[in-house]
Structures are given as C-alpha cells and as structure tokens.
C-alpha positions in Angstrom: 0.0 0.0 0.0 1.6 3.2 -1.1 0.3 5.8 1.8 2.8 8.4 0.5 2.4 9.8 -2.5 -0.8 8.5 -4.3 1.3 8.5 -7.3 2.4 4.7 -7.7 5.3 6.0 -5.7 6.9 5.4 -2.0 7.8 7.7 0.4 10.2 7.7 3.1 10.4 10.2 5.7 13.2 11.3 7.4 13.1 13.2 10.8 16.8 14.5 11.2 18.9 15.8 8.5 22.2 15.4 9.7 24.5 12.2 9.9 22.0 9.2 10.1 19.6 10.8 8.5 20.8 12.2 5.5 23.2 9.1 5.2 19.9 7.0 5.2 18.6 9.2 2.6 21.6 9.3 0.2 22.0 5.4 0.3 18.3 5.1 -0.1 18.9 7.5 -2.9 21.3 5.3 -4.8 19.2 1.8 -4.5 16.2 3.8 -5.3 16.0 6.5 -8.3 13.1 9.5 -8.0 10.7 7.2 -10.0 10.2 4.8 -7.2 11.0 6.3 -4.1 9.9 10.0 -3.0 12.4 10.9 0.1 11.0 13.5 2.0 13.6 14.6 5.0 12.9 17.3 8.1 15.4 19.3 9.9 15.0 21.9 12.3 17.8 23.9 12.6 20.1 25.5 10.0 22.4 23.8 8.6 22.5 19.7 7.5 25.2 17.0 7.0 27.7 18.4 9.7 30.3 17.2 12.0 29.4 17.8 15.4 32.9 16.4 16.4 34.5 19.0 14.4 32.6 22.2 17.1 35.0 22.6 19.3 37.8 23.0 17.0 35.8 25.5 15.1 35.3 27.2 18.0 38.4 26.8 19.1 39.8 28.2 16.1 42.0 25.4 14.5 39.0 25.2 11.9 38.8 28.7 10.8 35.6 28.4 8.3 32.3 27.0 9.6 31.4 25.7 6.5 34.4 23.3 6.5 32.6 21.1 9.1 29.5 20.7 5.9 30.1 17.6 4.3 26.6 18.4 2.4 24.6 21.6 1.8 20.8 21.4 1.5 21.2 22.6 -2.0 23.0 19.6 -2.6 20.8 17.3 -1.3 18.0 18.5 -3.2 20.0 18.6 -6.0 20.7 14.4 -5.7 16.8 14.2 -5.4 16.2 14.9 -1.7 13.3 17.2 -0.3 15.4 18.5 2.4 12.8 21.0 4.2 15.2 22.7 6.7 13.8 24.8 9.7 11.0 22.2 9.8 10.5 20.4 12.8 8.5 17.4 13.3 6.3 17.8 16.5 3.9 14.4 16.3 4.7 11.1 14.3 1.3 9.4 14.3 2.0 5.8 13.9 -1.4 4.1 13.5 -1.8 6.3 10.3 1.7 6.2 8.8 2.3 10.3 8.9 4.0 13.1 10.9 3.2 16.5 11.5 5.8 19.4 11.0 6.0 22.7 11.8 7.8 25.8 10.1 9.7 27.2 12.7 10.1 31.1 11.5 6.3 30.8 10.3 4.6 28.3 12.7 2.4 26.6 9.9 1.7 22.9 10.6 1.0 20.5 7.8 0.8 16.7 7.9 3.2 14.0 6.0 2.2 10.8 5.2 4.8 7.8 4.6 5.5 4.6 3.8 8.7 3.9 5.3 9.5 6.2 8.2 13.2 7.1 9.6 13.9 8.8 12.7 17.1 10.6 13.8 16.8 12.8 16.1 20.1 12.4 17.6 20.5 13.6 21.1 20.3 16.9 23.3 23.0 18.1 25.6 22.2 17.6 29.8 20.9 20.8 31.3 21.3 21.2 34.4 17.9 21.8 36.2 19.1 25.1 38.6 19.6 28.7 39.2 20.7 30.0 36.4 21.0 27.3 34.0 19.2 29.1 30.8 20.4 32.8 31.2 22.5 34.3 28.3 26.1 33.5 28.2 25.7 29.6 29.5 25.9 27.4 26.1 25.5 24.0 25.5 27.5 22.6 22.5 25.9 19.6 20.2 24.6 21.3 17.0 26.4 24.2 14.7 23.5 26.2 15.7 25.1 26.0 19.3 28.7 26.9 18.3 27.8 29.7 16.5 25.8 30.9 19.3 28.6 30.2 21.6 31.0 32.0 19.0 28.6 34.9 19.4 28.9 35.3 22.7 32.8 35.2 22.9 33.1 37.8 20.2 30.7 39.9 22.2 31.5 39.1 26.0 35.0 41.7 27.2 35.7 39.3 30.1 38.3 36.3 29.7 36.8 34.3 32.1 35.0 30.7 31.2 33.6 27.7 33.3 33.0 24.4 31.9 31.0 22.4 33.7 31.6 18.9 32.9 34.8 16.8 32.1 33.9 14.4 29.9 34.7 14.6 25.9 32.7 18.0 25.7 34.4 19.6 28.6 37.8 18.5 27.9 37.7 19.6 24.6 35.8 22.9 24.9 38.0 23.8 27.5 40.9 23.5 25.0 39.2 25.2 22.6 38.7 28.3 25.2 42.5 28.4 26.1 43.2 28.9 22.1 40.9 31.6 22.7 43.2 33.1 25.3 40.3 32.2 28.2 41.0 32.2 31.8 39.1 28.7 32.1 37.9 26.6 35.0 36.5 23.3 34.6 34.4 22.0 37.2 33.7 18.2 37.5 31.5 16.2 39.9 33.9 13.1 39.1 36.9 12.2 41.2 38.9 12.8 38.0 38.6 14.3 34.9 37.3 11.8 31.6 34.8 9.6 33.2 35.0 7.1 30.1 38.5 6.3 31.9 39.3 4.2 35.1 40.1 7.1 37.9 43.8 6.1 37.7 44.0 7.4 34.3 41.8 10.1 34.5 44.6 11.3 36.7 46.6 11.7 34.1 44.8 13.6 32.4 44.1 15.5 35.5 47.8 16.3 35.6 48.3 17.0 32.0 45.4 19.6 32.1 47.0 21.6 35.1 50.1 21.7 33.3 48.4 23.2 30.6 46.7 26.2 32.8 43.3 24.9 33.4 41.9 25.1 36.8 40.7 21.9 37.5 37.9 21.5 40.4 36.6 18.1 40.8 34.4 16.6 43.5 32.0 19.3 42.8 28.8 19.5 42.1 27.4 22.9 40.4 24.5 24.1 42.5 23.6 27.7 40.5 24.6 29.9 38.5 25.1 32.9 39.2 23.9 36.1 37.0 24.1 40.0 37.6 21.7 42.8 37.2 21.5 42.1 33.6 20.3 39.1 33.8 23.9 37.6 32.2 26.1 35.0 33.9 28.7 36.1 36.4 29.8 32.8 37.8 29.3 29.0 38.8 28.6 28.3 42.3 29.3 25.2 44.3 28.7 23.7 47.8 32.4 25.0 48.9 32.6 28.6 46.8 32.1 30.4 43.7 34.2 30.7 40.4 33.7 33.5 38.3 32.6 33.3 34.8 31.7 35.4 31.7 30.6 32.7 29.9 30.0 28.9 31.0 29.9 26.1 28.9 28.1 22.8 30.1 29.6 19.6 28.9 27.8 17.5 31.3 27.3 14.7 28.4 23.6 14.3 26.4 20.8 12.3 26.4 19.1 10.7 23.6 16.9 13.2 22.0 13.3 10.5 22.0 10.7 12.7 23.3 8.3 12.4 19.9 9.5 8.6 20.1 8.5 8.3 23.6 4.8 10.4 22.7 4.7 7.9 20.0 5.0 4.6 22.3 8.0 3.6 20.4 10.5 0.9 22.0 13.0 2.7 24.4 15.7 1.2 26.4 17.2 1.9 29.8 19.3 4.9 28.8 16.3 6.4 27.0 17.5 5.6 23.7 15.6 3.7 20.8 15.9 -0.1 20.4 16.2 -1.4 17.3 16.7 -4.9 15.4 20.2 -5.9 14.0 18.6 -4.3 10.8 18.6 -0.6 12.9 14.1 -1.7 12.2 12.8 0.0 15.5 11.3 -3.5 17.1 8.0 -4.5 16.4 7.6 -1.6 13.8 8.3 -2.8 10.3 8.8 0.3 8.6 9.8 2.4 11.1 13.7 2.6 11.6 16.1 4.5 14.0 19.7 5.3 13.7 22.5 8.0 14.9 22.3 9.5 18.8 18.8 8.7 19.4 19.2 5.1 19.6 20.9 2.2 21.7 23.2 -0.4 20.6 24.8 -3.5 21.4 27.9 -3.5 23.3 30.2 -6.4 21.8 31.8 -7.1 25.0 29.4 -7.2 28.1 26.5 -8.4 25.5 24.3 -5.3 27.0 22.4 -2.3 25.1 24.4 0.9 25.4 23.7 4.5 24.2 27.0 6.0 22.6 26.4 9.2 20.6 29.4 9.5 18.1 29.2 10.4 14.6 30.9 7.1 13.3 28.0 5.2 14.3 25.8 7.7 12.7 26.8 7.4 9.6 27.2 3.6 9.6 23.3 3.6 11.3 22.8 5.5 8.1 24.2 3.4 5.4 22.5 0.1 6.9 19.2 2.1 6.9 19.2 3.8 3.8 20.3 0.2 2.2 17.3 -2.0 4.1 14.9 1.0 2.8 16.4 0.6 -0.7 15.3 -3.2 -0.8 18.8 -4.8 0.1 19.9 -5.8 3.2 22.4 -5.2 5.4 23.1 -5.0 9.2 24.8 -3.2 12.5 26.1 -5.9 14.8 26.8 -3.7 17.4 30.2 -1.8 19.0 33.1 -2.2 21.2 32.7 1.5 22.5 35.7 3.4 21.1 36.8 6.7 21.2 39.5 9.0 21.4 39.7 12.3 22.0 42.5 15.2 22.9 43.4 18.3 24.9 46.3 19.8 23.6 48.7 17.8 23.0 47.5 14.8 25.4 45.6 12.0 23.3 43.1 10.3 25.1 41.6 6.7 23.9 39.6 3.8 25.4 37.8 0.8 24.1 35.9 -1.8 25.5 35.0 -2.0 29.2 36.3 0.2 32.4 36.8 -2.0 35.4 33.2 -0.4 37.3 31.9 -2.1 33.7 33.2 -5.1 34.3 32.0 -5.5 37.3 28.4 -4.6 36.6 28.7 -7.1 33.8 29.6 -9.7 36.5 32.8 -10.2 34.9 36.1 -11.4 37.0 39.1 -9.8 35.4 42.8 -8.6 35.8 44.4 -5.4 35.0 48.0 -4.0 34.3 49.3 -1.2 33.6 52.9 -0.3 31.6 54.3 2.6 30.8 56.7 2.8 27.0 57.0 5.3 24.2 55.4 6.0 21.1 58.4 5.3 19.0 62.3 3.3 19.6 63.2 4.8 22.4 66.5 6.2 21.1 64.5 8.1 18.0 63.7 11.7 18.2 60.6 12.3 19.1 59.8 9.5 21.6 57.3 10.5 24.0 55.8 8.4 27.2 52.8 6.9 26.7 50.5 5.1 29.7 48.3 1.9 28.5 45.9 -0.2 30.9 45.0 -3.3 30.0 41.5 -5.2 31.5 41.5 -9.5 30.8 38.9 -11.7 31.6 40.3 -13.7 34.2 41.0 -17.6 33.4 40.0 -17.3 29.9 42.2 -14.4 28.9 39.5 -12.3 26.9 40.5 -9.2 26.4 37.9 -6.7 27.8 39.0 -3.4 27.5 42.1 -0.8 26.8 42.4 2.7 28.1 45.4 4.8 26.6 47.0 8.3 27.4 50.2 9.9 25.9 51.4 12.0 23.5 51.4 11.9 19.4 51.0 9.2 18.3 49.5 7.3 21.5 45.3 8.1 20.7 45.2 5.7 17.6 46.8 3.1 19.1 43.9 1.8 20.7 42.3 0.8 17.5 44.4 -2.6 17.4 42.4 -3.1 21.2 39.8 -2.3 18.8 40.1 -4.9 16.9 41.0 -7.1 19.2 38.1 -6.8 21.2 35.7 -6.9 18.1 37.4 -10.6 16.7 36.9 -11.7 20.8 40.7 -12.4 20.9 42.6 -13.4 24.2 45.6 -11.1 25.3 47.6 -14.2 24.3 46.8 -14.6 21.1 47.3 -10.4 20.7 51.1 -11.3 21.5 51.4 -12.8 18.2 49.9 -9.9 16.4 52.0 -8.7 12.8 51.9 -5.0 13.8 54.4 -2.7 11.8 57.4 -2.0 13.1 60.3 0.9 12.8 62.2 3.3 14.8 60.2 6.1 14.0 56.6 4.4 14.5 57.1 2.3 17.2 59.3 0.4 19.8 60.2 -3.3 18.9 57.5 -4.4 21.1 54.7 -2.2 20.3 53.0 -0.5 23.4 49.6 -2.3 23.5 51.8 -5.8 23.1 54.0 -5.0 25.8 50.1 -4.9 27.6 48.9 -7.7 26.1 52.3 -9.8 27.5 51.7 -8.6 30.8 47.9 -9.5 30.9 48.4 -12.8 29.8 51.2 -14.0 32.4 49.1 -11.7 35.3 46.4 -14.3 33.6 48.0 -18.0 33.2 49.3 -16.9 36.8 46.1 -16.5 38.9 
C-alpha cells in the first residue's frame, strides 16, 4: 500500500537531517531513483550533513571556516533528489496512520506527512542542568552548529576572559581547549573524582595532571549548585557547595541524552538509557517500517552483550548506510560496538575501548588489570614521548575486555588494534602474536599495546 504519494510512488520520511539521516537518505537515494521512491527529509535547525565532532575546534579556532565542518549543503541534497525542508521540525509522528506533523519554525504553519517507510534521527540533546541560572545568556550547551555559533557569538561579544566548563567528559575537555586557544582564563568543574569519566580514575589522573600543566583550573568533586547572574540578567559565575568561580561565559559539557521525546509520545520501544531499540537491521522493534539510527538510539555493546547509548558520529553514519540500504530493498546489518573513542586536549591524546573495570564489574565479569608505561616510537629516535596503557582481561580465559590509553602523538590511535582485538573476541595471548608494523620512527620493537597484552596474559596464566 503506497500511503505516500498517491502516485504509484513510496515515500520515506526522514526526521533528522544530519549524519544518520541524510546518510539513510543518500543510500536510499542510490538503491532507489526519483521514479520509485519519493524521500522527504525534516530538519529543524540551520544547517544539514555536519560534523558535530569538528565544534569545538571551530570554536576553538583550529578550523577557521564553519562551513568546513558541511560535508553536504541542502542545496546539494535536493539537487541528488532529496526534499530536504530545513527549519522544519516534526512535533507528532502518528504511527497508527503512517504520517507526521511538521511545523515551520520562522512561520509556525503545521502541515501533515504521510509515509510509507518512516526514519527517525533525532540524535540527542545536551544535559541541562535543572538550577539557578542554568538558561540565562552567556551559558551554552555545545551539540549542534547552531550552538557553536551561538557560543561564538557570545565570545566575540563578551569583554571578560573568564570561562567555566561544567563537565569533564569529551565535551568539557575539549571545549576547555578550545577556550585556552581563545586566550580564556578557564575553570573546569567536575563532579567526578577525576577528569574523563570514560577512563578508570587512575587514568583520569593523568589527564588531570596534564590539564593543570596546561593552565586549566581543575575543580573536581564538585557538584554545580547555581549559576550565578548580575543585574543584567547575564552569567557572572558557577557556584558550588564549597565557593564560587567566576565566569563570563560557561559552557556545560555535562554529556547528552538521547533526544526521543516524539519517540516516547509515539509509544515507540526505548531502552534503559532512554535511547531507541532497534533490530540488527537498525528496524525500530515491532515496527516494520519504522527505523532508528545516529544518537537517538541504543546499541549492542560487543563485549558485556548489554544495550548501550553512545552518541558519536561514526556510528551515525554507519546507522545511516544500513538504513538507507534496508529501505532501498537490500539488506544489510549493524552488529553492534566495542565503544571506542579517542579524544585530545592539547597535546594529550586520550583513547579507550571496551569496558572500564566499574563495567566489568556490573557485567559480573572477574578480570585482571596491568598497567605499563613505554613510548610511542624506539626509544632512542627523536621524538619519543611516554605513553600510559591499561589493560583489562577476563580472568582464566584471557578475553580481552577493555584498553584505556594516554600519551602524547602518536598514542590516541593506538587503541584501535584493542579495537580490533576486542571486536574478533581475541585473548591477550593470542594479541602477543599480532603482525603489527614495526620501525624506529613508528614504534618500539614491542609495540606498546603488546607489551600490555604480554603482561595481561602471564598476570592471567598466573592466577
């Protein structure tokens, strides 16, 4: 039954138009030409087909042009036969009868959409805190390019040199090296024990170190109870349980949330970290032409076997492609993840994947865990510089269940032989025997996450 178009045609609707989205449209795109499938797709803010990664170094000023971050206009969408209706959002989908309503934001006018095949991507919204304060100008959150160029805004506009972050996760960390480029006075404040919860405390602290060294005022153990603002309604500073620190603008980068509030209205499927569940197929269960992809949805972790919500745009994209290709009339699948990432402040690289050890634990898994210290390259080559790599093994069986790495160039990408590793459900041992490239300038003889791997498996064999 074609509900869409009336015309002999289908039509798909997508709610999101940045990574999953428009990735599910473009692949849906190429299986399908104009004649068969009508693709209808609905964003509300400005811009489409952006990295969201790539904010903070905009902002930060290593990215000078904004529209570097584009990977694809609007115009170009349409252009590939896309209706791409920007500063549309979509307030209601209406599942029973297979259409959504949208509203113009500038002009308010509502208007119904029917579909056939239905996509949603509404990726996810950055945590406000629920305080004092929290909304007044000059406090930013930091997920869309609508948000960094309102933040940009601000720091053109604001004479002070003073910024909070609030937050030390992958937002804060990097939004507070984006405000030092900026020549910012900047305090992070963090309600962890250490800085990059993602990490095991004991590396965290390394990172707490590295981001002293590097001028930031780190407060941690803190939890933000208002935010301050002056007789002009504009913030003037953060305010904890043991003081005040000043700020003329704050950013939060508290983490997000998966942005399912139409889902929810709906009485879609959502897991335990509010996120969508879907089928292997990214099929939003027990909907058979409703699908879900990007920062709005949960996903398998590959190592504790348990639904996760991880918003990074690798995923996104991949959602996209298996979408877009199921839509078209192939078929293809998202297993799940091993939860990678890697991140930087300066000139610190910062990577995990896998478990932590308070993962572990809630998995019910028993493991072991070492911790070396080497370099990034032969030890006697210019440009060696000390890298830090923690190891986590399943104990008796060896299975490798996580890696957490922090160090200088050429340390972040390492972890994506743990990666790997992880992924194939290799034992520490058998990583020993890895064919990894070797030379003076790329590596010691034994490369770092070997030298791991060695450890873990006698610390393993010998309990």
């Amino acid at each position: 039954m074609n509900r869409g178009t009336g015309n002999g045609k289908k039509r798909l609707v997508v709610i999101g138009g940045d990574a999953a989205g428009m990735s599910a449209a473009s692949q849906a795109r190429r299986m399908k030409g104009p004649d068969e499938l009508e693709i209808v797709a609905f964003e509300r803010g400005h811009f489409s087909s952006y990295s969201a990664c790539g904010i903070p170094y905009w902002v930060g000023g290593d990215v000078t042009d904004r529209d570097e971050l584009i990977a694809r206009s609007p115009k170009e969408h349409r252009s590939r036969g896309i209706d791409l209706r920007m500063r549309t959002e979509v307030t209601e989908i209406d599942v029973a009868g297979q259409r959504v309503r949208a509203r113009e934001v500038d002009s308010g006018a509502e208007s119904w959409t029917s579909y056939d095949f239905l996509v949603i991507a509404t990726g996810a919204r950055p945590i406000r805190p629920e305080m004092p304060g929290a909304d007044a100008p000059g406090v930013h959150g930091v997920q869309t390019l609508d948000d960094g160029q309102a933040l940009l805004d601000t720091l053109e506009r604001t004479r002070g040199r003073r910024a909070v972050v609030v937050g030390a996760g992958y937002i804060g960390v990097e939004m507070a090296e984006a405000l030092i480029h900026r020549e910012y006075e900047v305090t992070v404040v963090n309600r962890g024990s250490e800085p990059m919860s993602t990490l095991d405390p004991d590396m965290g602290r390394l990172v707490h170190k590295a981001m002293e060294g590097m001028g930031i005022t780190m407060v941690d153990d803190a939890e933000v109870t208002a935010i301050r603002t002056g007789p002009d309604g504009r913030v003037r500073a953060v305010a904890t349980a043991d003081g005040e620190y000043a700020a003329d603008v704050v950013v939060l980068g508290i983490g997000v949330r998966p942005e399912t509030s139409l889902a929810r209205a709906a009485g879609l499927p959502l897991g335990t970290h509010g996120g969508l569940l879907t089928d292997l197929a990214m099929r939003v269960r027990g909907h058979e032409n409703i699908w879900a992809g990007g920062d709005c949805v949960e996903v398998l972790d590959l190592v504790s076997g348990r639904e996760r919500h991880i918003a990074l745009g690798t995923h996104a994209n991949k959602h996209g492609q298996v979408i877009g290709t199921n839509v078209g009339g192939g078929y293809a699948t998202f297993p799940g993840v091993v939860g990678t990432a890697v991140s930087k402040v300066c000139d610190l690289e910062i990577a995990r994947t896998g478990l932590r050890e308070k993962d572990a634990l809630r998995a019910g898994l028993q493991y072991e865990t070492v911790t070396i210290e080497s370099t990034s390259r032969a030890g006697y080559y210019p440009g060696a510089s000390p890298m830090t790599v923690k190891m986590l093994a399943e104990r008796r069986t060896g299975r490798l269940l996580g890696v957490q790495i922090v160090g200088r160039e050429g340390a972040g990408k390492r972890v994506d032989i743990a990666a790997v590793a992880l992924t194939a459900g290799m034992t520490v041992d058998q990583m020993t025997a890895l064919d990894l490239g070797y030379a003076p300038p790329f590596s010691p003889v034994w490369d770092p996450v070997l030298v791991a791997a060695r450890k873990a498996s006698g610390k393993v064999r010998a309990g």
